[in-house]
Residue frames as a rotation matrix with the C-alpha (Angstrom) as fourth column:
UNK 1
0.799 0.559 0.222 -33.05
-0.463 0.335 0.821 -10.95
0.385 -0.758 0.526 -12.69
UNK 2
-0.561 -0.815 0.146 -30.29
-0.799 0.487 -0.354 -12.31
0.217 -0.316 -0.924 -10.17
UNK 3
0.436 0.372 -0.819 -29.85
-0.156 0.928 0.338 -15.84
0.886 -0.019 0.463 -9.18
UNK 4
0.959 -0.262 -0.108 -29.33
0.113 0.004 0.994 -17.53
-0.260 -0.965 0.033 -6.17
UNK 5
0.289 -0.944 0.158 -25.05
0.908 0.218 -0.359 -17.70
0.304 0.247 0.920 -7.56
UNK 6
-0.240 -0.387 0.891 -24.91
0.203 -0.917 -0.344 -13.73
0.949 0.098 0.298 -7.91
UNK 7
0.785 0.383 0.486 -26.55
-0.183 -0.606 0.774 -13.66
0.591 -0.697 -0.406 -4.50
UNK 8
0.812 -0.532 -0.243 -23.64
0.541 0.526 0.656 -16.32
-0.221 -0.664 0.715 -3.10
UNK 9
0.035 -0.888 0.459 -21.05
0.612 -0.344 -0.712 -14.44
0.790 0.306 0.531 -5.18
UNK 10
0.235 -0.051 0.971 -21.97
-0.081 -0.996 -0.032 -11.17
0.969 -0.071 -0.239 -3.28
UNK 11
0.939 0.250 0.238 -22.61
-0.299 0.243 0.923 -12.81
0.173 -0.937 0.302 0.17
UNK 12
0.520 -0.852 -0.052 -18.81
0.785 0.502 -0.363 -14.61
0.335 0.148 0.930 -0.89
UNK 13
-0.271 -0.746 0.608 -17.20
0.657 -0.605 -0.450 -11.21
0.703 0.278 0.654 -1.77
UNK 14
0.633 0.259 0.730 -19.04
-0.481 -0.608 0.632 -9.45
0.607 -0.751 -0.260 1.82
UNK 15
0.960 -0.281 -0.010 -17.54
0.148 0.473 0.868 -12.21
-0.239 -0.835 0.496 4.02
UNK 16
0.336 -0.927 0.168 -14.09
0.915 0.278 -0.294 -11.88
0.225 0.252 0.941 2.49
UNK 17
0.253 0.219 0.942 -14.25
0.173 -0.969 0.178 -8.32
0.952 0.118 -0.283 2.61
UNK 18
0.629 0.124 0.767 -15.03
-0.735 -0.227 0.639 -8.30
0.253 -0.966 -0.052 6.27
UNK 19
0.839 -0.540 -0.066 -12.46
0.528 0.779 0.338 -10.71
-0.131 -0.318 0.939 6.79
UNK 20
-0.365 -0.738 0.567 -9.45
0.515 -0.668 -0.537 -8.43
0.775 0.096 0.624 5.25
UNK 21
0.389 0.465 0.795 -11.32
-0.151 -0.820 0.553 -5.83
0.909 -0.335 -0.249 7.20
UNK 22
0.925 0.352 0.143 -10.88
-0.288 0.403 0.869 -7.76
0.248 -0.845 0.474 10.50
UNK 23
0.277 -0.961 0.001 -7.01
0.938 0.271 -0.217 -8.79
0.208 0.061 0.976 9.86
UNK 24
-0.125 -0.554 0.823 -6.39
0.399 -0.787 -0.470 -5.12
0.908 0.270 0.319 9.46
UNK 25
0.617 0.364 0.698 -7.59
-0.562 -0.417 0.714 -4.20
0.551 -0.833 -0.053 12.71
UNK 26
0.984 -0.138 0.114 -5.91
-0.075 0.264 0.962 -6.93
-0.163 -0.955 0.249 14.24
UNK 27
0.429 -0.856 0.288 -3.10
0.861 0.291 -0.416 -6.53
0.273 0.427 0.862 12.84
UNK 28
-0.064 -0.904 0.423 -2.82
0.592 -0.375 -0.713 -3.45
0.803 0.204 0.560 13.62
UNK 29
0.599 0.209 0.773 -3.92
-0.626 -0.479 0.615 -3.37
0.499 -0.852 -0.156 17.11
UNK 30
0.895 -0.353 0.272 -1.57
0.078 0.725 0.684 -6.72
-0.439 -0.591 0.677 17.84
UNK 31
-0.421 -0.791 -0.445 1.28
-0.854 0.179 0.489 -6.54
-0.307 0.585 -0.750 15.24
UNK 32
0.569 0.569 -0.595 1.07
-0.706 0.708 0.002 -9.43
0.422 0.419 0.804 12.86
UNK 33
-0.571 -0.688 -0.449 3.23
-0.341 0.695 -0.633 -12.00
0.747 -0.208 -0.631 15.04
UNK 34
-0.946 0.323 0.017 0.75
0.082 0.289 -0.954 -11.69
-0.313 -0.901 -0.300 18.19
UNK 35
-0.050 0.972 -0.229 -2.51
-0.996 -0.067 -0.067 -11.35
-0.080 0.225 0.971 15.91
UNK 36
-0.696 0.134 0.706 -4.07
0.183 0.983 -0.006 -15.15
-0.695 0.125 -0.708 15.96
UNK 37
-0.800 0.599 -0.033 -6.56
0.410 0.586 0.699 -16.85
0.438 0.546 -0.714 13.40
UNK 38
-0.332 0.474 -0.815 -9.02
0.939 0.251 -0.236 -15.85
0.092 -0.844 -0.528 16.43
UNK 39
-0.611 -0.042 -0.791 -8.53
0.227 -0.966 -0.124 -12.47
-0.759 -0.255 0.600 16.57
UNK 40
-0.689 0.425 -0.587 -9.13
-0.721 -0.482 0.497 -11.35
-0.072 0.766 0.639 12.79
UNK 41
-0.378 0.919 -0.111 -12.34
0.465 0.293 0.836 -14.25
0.801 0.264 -0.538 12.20
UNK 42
-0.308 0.566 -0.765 -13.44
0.864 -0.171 -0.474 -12.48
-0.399 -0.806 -0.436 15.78
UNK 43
-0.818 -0.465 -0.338 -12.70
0.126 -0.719 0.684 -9.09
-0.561 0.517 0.646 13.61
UNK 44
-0.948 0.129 -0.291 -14.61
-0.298 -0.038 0.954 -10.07
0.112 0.991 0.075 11.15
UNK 45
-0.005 0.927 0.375 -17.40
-1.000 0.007 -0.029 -11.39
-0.029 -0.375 0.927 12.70
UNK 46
0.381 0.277 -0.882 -17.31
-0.705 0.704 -0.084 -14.72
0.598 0.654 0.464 11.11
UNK 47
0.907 -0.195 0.373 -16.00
-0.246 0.475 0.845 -18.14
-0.342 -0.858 0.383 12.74
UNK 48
-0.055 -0.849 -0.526 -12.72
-0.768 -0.301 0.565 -19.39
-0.638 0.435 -0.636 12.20
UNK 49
-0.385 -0.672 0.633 -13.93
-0.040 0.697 0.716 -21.89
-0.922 0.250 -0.295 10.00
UNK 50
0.887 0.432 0.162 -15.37
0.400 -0.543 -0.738 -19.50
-0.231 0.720 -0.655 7.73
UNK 51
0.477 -0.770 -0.424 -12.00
-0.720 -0.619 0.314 -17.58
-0.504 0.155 -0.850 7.87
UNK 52
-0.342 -0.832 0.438 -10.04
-0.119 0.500 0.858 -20.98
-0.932 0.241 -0.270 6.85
UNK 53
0.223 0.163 0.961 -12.46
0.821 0.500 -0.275 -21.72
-0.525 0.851 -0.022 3.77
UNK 54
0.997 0.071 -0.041 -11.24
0.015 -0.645 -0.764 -18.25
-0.081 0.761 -0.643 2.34
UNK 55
0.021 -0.913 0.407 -7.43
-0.865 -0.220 -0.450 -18.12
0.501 -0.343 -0.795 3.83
UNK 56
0.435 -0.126 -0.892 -5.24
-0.085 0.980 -0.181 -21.02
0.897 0.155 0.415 4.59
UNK 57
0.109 -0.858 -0.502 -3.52
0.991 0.134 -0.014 -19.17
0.079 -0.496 0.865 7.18
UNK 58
0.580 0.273 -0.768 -2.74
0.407 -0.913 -0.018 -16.06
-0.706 -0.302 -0.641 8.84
UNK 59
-0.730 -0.620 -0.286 0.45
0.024 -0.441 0.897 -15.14
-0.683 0.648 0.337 6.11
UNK 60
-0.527 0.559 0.641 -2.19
0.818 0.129 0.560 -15.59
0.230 0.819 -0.525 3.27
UNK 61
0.702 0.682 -0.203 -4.61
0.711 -0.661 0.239 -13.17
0.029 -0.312 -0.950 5.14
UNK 62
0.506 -0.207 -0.837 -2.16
0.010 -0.969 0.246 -10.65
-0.862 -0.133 -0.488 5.27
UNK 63
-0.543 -0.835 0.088 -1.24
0.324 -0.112 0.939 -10.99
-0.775 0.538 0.332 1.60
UNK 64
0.053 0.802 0.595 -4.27
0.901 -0.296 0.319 -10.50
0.432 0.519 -0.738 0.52
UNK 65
0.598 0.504 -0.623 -4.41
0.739 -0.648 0.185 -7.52
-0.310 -0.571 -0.760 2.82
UNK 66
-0.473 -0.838 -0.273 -0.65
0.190 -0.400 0.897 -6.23
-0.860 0.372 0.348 1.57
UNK 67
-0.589 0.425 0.687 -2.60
0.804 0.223 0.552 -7.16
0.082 0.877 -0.473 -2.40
UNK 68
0.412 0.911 0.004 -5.46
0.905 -0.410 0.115 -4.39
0.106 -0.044 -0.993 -1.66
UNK 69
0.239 -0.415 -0.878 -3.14
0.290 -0.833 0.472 -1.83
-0.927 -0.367 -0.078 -0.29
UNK 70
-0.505 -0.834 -0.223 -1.33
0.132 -0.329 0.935 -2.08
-0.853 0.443 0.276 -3.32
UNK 71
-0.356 0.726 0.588 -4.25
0.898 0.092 0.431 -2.10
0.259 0.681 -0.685 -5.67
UNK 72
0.603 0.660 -0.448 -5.51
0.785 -0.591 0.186 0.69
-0.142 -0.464 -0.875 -3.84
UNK 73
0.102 -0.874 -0.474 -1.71
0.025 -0.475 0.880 2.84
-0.994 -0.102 -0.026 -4.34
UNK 74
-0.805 -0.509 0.304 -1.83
0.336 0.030 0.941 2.14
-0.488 0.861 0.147 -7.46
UNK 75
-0.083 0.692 0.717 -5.28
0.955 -0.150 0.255 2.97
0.284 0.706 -0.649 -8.63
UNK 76
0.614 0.320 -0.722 -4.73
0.716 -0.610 0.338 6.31
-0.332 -0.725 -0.604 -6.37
UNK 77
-0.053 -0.992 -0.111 -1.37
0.211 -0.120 0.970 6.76
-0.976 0.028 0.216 -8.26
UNK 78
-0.560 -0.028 0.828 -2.83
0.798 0.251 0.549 6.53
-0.223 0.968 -0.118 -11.60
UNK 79
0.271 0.961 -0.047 -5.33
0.959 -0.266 0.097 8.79
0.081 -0.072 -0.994 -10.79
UNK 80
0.626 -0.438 -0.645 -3.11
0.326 -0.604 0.727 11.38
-0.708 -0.665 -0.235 -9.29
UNK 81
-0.578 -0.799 0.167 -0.95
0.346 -0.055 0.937 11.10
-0.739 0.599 0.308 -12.67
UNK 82
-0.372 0.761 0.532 -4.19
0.910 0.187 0.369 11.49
0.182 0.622 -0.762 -15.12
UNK 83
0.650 0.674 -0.351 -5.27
0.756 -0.619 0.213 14.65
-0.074 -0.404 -0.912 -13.04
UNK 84
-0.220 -0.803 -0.554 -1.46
0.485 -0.583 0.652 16.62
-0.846 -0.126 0.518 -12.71
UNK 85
0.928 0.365 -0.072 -0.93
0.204 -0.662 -0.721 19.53
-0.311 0.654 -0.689 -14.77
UNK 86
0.718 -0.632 0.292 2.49
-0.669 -0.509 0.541 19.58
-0.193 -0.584 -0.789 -13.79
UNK 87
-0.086 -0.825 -0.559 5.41
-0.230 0.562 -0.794 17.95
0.969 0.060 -0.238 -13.34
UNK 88
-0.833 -0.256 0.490 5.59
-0.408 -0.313 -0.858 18.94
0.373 -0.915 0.156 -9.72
UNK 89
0.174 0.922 0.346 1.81
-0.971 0.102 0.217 17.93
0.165 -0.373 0.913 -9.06
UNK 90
0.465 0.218 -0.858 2.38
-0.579 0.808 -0.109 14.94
0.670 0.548 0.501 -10.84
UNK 91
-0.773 -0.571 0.278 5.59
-0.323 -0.024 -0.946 14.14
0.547 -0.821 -0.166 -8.32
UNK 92
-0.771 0.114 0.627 3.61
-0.597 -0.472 -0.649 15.02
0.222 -0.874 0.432 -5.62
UNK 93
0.064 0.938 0.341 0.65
-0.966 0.144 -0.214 13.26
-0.250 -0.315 0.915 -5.95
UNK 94
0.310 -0.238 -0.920 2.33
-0.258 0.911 -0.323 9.78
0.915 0.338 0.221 -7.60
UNK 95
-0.807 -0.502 -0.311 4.73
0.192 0.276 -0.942 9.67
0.559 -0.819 -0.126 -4.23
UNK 96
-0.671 0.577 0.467 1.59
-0.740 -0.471 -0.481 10.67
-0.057 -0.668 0.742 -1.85
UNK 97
0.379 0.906 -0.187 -0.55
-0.882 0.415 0.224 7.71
0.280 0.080 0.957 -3.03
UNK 98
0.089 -0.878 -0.470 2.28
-0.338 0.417 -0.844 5.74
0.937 0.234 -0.260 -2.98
UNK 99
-0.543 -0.818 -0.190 4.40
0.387 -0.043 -0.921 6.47
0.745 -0.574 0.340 0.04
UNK 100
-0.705 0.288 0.649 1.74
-0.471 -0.873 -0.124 8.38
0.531 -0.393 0.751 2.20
UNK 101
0.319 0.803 -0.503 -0.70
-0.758 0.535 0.374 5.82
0.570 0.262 0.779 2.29
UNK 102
0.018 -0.615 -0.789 2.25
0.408 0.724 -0.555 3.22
0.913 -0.312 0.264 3.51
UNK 103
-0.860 -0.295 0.418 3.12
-0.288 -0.396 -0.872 5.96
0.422 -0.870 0.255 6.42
UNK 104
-0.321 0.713 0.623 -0.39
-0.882 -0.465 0.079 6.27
0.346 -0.524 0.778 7.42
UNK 105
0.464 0.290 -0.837 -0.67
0.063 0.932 0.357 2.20
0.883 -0.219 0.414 7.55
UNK 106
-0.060 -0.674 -0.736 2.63
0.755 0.452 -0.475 1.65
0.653 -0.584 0.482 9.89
UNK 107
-0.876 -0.462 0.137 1.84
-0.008 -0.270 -0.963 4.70
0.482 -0.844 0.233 12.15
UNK 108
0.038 0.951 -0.307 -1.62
-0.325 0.302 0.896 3.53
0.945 0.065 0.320 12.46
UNK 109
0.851 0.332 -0.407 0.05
-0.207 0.925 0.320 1.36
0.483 -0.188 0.856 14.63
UNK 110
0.714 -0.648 0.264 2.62
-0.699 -0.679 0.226 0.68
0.033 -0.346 -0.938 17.34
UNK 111
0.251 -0.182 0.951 3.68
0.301 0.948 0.102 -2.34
-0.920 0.261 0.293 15.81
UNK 112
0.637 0.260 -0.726 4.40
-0.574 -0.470 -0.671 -0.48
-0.515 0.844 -0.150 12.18
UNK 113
-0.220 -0.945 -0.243 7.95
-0.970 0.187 0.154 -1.75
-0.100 0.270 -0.958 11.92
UNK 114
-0.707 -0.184 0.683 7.20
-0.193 0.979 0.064 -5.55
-0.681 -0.086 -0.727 12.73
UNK 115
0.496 0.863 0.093 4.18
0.024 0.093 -0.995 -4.88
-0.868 0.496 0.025 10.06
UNK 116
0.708 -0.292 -0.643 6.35
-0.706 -0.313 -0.635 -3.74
-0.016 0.904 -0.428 7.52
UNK 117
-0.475 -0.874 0.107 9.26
-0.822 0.484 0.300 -6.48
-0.314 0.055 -0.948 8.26
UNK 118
-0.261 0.422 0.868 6.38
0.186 0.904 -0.384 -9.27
-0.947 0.061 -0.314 8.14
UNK 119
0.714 0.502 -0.488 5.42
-0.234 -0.485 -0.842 -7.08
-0.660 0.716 -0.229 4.76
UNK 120
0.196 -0.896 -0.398 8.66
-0.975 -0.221 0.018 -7.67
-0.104 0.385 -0.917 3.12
UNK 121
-0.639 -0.380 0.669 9.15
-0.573 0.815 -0.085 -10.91
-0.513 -0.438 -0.739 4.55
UNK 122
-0.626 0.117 0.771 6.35
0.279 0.957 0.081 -12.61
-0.729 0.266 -0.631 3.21
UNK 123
0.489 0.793 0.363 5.31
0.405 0.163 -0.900 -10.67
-0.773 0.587 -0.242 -0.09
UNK 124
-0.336 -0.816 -0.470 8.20
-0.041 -0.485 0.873 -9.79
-0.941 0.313 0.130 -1.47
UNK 125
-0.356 0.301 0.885 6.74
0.831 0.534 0.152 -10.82
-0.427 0.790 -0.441 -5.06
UNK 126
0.477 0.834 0.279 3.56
0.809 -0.540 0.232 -8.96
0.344 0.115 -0.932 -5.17
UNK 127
0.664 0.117 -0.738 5.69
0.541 -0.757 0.367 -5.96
-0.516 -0.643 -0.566 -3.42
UNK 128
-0.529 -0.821 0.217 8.44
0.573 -0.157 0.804 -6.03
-0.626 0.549 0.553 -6.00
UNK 129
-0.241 0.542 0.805 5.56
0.847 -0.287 0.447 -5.92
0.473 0.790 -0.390 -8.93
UNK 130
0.497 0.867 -0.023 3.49
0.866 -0.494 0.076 -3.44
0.055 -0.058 -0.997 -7.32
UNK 131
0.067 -0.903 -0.424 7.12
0.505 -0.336 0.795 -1.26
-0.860 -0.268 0.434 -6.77
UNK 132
-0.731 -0.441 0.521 7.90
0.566 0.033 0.824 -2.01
-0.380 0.897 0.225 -10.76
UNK 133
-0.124 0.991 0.050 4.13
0.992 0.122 0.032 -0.83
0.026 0.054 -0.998 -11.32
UNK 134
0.702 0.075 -0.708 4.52
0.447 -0.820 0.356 2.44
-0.554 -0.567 -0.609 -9.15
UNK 135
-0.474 -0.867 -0.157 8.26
0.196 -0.278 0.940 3.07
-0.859 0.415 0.301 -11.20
UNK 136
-0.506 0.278 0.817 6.76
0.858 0.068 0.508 2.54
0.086 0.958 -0.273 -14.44
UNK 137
0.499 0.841 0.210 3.84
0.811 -0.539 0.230 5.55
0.307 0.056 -0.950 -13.45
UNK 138
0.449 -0.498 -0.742 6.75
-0.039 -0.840 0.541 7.94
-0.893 -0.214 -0.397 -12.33
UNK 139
-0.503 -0.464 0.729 8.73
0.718 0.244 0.651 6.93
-0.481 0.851 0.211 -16.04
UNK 140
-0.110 0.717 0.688 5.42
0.982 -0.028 0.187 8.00
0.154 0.696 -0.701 -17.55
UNK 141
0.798 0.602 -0.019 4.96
0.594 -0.792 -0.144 11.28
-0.102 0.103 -0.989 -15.85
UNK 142
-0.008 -0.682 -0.731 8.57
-0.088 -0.728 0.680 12.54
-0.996 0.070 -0.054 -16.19
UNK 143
-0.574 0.219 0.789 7.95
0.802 0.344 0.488 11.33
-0.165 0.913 -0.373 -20.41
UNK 144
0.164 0.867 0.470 4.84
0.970 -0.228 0.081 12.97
0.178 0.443 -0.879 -20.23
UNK 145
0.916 0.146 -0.373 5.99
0.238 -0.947 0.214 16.30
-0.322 -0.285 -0.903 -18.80
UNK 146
0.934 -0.349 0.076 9.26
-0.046 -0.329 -0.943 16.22
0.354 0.877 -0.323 -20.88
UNK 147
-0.084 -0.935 0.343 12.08
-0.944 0.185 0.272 14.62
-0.318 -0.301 -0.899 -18.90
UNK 148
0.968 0.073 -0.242 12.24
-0.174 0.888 -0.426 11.51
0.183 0.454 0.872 -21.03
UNK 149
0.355 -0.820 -0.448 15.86
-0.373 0.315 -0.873 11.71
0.857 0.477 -0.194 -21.41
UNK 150
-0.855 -0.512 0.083 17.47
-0.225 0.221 -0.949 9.23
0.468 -0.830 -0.304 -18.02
UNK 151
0.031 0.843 0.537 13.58
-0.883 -0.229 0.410 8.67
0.468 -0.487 0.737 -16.70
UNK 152
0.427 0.052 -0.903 14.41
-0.042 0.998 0.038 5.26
0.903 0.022 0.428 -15.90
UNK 153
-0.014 -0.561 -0.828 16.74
0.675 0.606 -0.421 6.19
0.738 -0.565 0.370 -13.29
UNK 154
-0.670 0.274 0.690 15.48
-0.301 -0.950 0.086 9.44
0.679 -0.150 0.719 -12.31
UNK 155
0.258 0.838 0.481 12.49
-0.839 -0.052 0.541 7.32
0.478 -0.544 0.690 -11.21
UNK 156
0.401 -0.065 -0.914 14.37
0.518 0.839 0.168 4.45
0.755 -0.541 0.370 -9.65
UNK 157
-0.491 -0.822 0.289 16.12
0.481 -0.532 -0.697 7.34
0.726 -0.203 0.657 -7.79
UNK 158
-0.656 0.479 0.583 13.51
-0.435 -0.872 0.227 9.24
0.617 -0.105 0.780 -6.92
UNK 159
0.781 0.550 -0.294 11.20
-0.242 0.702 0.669 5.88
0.575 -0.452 0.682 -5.46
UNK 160
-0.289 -0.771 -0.568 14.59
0.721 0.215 -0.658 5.06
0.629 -0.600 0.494 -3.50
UNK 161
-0.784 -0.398 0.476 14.66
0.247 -0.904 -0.350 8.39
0.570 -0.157 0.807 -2.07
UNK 162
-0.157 0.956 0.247 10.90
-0.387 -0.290 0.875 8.71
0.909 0.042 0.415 -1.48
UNK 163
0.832 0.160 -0.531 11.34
0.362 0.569 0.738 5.47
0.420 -0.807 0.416 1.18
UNK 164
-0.402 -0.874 -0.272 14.27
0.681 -0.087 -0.727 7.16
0.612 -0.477 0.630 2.65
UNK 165
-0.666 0.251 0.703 12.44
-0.317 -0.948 0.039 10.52
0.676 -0.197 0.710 3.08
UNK 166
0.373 0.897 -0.237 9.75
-0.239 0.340 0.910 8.11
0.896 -0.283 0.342 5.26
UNK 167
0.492 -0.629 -0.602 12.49
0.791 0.611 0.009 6.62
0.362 -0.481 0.798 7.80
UNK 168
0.375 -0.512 0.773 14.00
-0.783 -0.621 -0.031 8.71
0.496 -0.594 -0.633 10.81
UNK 169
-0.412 -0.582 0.701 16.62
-0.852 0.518 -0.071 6.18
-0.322 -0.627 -0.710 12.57
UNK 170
-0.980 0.192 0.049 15.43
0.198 0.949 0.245 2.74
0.000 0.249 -0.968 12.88
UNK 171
-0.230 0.904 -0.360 11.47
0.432 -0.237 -0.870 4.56
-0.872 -0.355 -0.336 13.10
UNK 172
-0.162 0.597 0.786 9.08
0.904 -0.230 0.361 5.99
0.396 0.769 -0.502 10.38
UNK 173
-0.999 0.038 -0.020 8.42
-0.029 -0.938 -0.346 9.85
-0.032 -0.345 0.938 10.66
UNK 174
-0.611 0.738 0.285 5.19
0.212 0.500 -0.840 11.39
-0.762 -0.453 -0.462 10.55
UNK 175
0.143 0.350 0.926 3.36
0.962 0.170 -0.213 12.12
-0.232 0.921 -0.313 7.59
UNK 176
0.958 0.166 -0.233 3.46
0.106 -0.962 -0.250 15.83
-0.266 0.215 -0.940 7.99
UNK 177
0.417 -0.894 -0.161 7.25
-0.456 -0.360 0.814 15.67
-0.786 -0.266 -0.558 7.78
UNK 178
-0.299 -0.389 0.871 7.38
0.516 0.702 0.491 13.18
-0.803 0.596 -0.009 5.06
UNK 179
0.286 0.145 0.947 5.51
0.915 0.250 -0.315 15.49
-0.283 0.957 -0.061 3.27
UNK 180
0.978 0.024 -0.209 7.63
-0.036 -0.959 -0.280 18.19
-0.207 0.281 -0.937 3.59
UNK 181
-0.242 -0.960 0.142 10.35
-0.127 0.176 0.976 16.23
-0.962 0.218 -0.165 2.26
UNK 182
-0.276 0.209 0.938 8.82
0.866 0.477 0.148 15.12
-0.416 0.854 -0.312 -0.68
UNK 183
0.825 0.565 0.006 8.02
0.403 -0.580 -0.708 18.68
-0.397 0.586 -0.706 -1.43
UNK 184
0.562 -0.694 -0.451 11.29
-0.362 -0.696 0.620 20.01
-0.744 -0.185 -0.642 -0.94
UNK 185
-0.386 -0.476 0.790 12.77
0.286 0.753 0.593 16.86
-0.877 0.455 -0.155 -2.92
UNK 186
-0.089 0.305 0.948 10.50
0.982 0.184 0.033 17.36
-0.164 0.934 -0.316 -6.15
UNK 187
0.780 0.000 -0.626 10.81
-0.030 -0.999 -0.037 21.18
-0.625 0.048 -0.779 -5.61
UNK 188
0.429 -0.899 -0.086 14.47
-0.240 -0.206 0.949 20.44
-0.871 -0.386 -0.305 -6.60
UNK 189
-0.305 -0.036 0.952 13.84
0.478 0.858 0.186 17.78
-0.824 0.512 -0.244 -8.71
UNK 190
0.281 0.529 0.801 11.55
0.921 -0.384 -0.070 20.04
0.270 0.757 -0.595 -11.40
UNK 191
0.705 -0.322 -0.632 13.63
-0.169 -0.942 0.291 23.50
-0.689 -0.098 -0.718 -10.67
């Protein structure tokens, strides 16, 4: 039998929800410098002083939002490694949850760049870990498919490379082109 707690938990974890939900939109229909407080609690449905008792601030709301992405890359990444048969799959489908996912955020959006500079800018932490996180699960699948020997830098290489292969001038390509670098690249890589 629930109580009235599990009912507040759920009613807790909808309104947040629809709060991330609402940042992301306005974020990426304003960029996150011209989204207000206003925008994403309008987003969301909720007032803003429902939005402040969850988020102190708009940088908080988009770290939580940045926090999900990467929870969401990584559980997509793990998945993608667990399923491979390959080397090459493996590749393919670690950098695709990864790196693919990112493209499809920033060209969501003609604001991508100032999304990704405010990304950097204020989660560097949580973006390092979630980086180290993503390295560690490329380590594992060159290990697991028998390139142990140098995997450490193979995959700091190879995640270097991955965000290059995303980036045309000072602009982000499009996804179809990123992923026909990333084939060509781990073609090369596992030949």
């Amino acid at each position: 039998m629930r109580n009235d707690n599990d009912h507040d938990q759920e009613g807790s974890q909808d309104r947040r929800a629809r709060i991330l939900d609402g940042a992301r939109a306005a974020f990426l229909r304003f960029g996150f410098e011209r989204s207000s407080i206003a925008d994403i609690a309008a987003g969301a449905g909720v007032s803003r002083t429902a939005l402040y008792h969850y988020f102190p601030g708009k940088e908080e709301v988009l770290r939580a939002v940045v926090d999900e992405l990467h929870a969401t890359t990584l559980g997509d990444a793990v998945v993608a490694l667990e399923t491979s048969e390959s080397l090459g799959t493996a590749l393919t489908g670690l950098l695709e949850a990864k790196f693919g996912q990112t493209l499809a955020v920033v060209a969501a959006s003609p604001h991508g760049m100032e999304l990704m500079d405010a990304t950097n800018r204020l989660t560097g932490t949580a973006t390092r870990a979630a980086d180290d996180a993503f390295q560690a699960l490329v380590v594992k699948a060159l290990v697991r498919h028998g390139r142990a020997k140098g995997a450490a830098a193979v995959a700091d290489t190879l995640v270097a490379a991955a965000k290059g292969l995303m980036r045309a001038g000072d602009g982000y390509v499009a996804h179809a082109k990123f992923s026909e670098r990333m084939r060509r690249l781990v073609g090369w890589l596992v030949d």
